[in-house]
C-alpha positions as a Markdown table, in Angstrom:
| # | Residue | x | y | z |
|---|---|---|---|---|
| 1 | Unk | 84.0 | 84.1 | 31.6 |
| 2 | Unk | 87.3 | 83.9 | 33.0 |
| 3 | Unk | 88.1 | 79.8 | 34.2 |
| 4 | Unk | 91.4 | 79.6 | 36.8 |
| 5 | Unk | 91.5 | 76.7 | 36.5 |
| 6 | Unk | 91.5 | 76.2 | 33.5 |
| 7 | Unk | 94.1 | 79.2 | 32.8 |
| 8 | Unk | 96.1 | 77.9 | 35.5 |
| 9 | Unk | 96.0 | 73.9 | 34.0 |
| 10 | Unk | 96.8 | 75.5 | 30.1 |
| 11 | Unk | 100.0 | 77.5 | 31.8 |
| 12 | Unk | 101.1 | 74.4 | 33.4 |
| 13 | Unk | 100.8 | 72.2 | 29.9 |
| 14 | Unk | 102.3 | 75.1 | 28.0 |
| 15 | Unk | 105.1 | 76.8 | 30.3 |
| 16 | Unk | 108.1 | 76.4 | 28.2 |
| 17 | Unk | 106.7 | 78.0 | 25.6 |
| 18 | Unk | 105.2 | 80.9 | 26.9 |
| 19 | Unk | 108.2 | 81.9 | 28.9 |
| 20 | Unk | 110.0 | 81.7 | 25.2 |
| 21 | Unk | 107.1 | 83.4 | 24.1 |
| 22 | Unk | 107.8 | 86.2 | 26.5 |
| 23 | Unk | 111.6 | 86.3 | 26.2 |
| 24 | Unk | 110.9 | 86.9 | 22.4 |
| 25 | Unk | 108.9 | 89.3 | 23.1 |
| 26 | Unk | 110.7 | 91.5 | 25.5 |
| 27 | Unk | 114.0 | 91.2 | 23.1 |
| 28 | Unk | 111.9 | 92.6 | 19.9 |
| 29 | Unk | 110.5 | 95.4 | 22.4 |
| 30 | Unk | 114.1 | 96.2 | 23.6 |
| 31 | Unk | 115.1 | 96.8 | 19.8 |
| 32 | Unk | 111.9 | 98.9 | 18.7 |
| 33 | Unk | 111.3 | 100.7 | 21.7 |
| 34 | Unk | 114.6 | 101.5 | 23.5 |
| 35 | Unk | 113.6 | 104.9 | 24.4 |
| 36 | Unk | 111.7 | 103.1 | 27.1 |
| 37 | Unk | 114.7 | 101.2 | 28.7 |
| 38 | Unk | 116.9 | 104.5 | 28.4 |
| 39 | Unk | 114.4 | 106.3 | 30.3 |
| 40 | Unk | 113.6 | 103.4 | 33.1 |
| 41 | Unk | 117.5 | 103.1 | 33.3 |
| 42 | Unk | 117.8 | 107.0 | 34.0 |
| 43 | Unk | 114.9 | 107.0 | 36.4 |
| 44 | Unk | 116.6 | 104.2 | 38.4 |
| 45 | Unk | 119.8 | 106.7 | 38.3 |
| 46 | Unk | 118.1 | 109.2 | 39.8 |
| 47 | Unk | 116.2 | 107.4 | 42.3 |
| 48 | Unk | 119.9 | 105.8 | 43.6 |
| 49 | Unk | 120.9 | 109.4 | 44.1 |
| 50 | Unk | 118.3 | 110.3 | 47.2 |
| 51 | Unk | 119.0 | 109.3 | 50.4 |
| 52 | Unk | 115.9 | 107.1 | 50.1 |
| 53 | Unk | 117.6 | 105.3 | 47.5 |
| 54 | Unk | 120.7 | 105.0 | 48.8 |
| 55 | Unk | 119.3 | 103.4 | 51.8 |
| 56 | Unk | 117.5 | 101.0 | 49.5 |
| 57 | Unk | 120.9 | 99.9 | 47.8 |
| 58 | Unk | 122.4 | 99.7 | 51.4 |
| 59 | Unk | 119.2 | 97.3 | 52.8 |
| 60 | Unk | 119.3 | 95.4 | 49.5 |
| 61 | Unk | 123.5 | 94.7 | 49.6 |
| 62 | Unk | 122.8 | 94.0 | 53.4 |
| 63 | Unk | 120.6 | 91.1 | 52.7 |
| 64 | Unk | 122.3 | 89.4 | 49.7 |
| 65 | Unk | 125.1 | 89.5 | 52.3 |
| 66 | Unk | 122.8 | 87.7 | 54.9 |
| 67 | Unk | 121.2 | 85.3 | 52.7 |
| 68 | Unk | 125.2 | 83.7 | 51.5 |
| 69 | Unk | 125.3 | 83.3 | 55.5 |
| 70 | Unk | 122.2 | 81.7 | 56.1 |
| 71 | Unk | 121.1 | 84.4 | 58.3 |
| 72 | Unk | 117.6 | 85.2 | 58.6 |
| 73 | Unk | 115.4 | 88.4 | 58.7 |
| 74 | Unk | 115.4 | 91.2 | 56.4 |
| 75 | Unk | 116.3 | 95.1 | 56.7 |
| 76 | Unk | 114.4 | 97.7 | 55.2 |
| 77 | Unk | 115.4 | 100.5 | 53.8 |
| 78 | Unk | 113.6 | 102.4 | 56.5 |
| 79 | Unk | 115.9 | 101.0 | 59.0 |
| 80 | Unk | 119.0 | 102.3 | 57.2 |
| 81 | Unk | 117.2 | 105.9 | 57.2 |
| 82 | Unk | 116.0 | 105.7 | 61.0 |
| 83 | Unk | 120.1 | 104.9 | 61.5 |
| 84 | Unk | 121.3 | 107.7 | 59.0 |
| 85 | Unk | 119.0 | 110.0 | 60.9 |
| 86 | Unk | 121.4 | 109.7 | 64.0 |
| 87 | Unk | 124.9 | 109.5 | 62.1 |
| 88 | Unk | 127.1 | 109.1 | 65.0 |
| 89 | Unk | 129.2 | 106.2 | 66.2 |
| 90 | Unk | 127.1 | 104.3 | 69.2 |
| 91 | Unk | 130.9 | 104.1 | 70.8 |
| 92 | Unk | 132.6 | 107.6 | 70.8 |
| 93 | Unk | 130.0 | 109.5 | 68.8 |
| 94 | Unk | 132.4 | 110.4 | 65.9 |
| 95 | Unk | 130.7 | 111.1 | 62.7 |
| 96 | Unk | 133.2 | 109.9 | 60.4 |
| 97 | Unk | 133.9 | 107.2 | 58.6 |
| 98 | Unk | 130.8 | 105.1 | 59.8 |
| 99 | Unk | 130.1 | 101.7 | 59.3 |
| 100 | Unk | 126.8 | 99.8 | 60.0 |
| 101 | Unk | 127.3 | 96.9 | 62.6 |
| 102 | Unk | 125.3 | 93.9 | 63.8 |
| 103 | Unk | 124.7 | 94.4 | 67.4 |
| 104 | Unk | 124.6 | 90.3 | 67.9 |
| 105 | Unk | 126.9 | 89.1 | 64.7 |
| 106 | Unk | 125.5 | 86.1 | 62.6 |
| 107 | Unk | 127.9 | 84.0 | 63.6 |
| 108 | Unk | 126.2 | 83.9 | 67.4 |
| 109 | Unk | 122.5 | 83.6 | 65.8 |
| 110 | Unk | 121.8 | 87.5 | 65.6 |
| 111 | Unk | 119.4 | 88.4 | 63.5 |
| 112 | Unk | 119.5 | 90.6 | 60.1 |
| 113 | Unk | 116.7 | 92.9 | 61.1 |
| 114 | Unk | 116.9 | 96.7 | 61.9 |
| 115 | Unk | 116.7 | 96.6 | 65.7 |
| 116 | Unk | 120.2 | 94.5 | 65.4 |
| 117 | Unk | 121.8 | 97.3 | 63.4 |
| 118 | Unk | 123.9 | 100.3 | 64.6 |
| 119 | Unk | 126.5 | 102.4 | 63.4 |
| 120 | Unk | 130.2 | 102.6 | 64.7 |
| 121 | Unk | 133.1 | 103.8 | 63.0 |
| 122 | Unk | 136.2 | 102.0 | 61.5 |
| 123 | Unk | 137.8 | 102.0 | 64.8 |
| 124 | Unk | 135.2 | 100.5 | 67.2 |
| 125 | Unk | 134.0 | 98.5 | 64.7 |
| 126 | Unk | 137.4 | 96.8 | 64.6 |
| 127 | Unk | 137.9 | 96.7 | 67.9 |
| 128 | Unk | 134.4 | 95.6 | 68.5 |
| 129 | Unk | 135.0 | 92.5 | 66.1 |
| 130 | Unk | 138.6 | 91.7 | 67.9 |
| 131 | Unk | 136.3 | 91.3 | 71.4 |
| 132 | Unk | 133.6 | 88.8 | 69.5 |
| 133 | Unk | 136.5 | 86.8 | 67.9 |
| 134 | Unk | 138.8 | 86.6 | 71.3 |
| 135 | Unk | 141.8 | 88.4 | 69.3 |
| 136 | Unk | 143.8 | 90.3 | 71.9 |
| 137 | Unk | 145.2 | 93.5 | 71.0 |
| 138 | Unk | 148.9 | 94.1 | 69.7 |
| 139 | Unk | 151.6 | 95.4 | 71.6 |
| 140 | Unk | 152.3 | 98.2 | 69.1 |
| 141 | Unk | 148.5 | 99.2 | 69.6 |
| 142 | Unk | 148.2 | 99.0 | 73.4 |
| 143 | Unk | 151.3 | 101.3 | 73.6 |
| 144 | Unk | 149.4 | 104.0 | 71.0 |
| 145 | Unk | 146.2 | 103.9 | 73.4 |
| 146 | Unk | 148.5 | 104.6 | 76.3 |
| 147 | Unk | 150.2 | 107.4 | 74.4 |
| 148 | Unk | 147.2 | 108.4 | 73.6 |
| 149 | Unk | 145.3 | 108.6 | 77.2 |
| 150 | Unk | 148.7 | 110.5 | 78.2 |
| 151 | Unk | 148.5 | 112.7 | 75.5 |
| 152 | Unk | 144.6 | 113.5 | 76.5 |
């Protein structure tokens, strides 16, 4: 009959050595059975590929990123794909060169959760950035945007 307790009190007394027990184990496996790690390592591959994959990297990069800044919440992968599935800037609805934003930055408590993501591209999200951090524009820049509103 199976005892938890008992299992659980002979894991405590014995922990060291099981986990070397198991890191032995896994290392022998690795050298008479590497088949198996080639063929996990090129499902992985292929997995990264997809779009459902790629969104899982993106989630997964996103909240390493978070957790170094001591923000909280998490983002799924199916928030990246629900933002993919729109692929336009939220500013000027370009679809180039888009990057995935925090609607309320860390830095003024916003969250790392799906409903505080959007996509902009390198331009707004620049400029977007300059407004939360006070920086005013550049001379040299405010005379291109007029030349540009002229031009339009």
């Amino acid at each position: 009959m199976y005892d938890r307790e008992k299992r659980k009190n002979y894991y405590e007394k014995n922990k060291e050595k099981i986990k070397e027990y198991q890191k032995q184990w896994k290392k022998k496996r690795r050298f008479t059975h590497p088949h198996e790690a080639i063929r996990h390592n090129e499902r992985i591959k292929r997995y990264h590929k997809t779009e459902e994959g790629k969104a899982a990297l993106k989630a997964g990069h996103l909240n390493v990123t978070a957790k170094r800044r001591s923000q909280r919440g998490r983002v799924s992968k199916e928030d990246i794909l629900k933002l993919w599935e729109i692929y336009k800037c939220e500013r000027c609805d370009c679809q180039e060169n888009l990057q995935i934003d925090h609607i309320k930055p860390a830095m003024h408590g916003g969250l790392n959760v799906g409903e505080n993501l959007q996509l902009l591209c390198v331009d707004c999200h620049k400029e977007k950035t300059r407004e939360e951090l006070g920086i005013p524009k550049l001379k040299v820049e405010q005379e291109e945007d007029i030349q540009l509103e002229l031009k339009i």
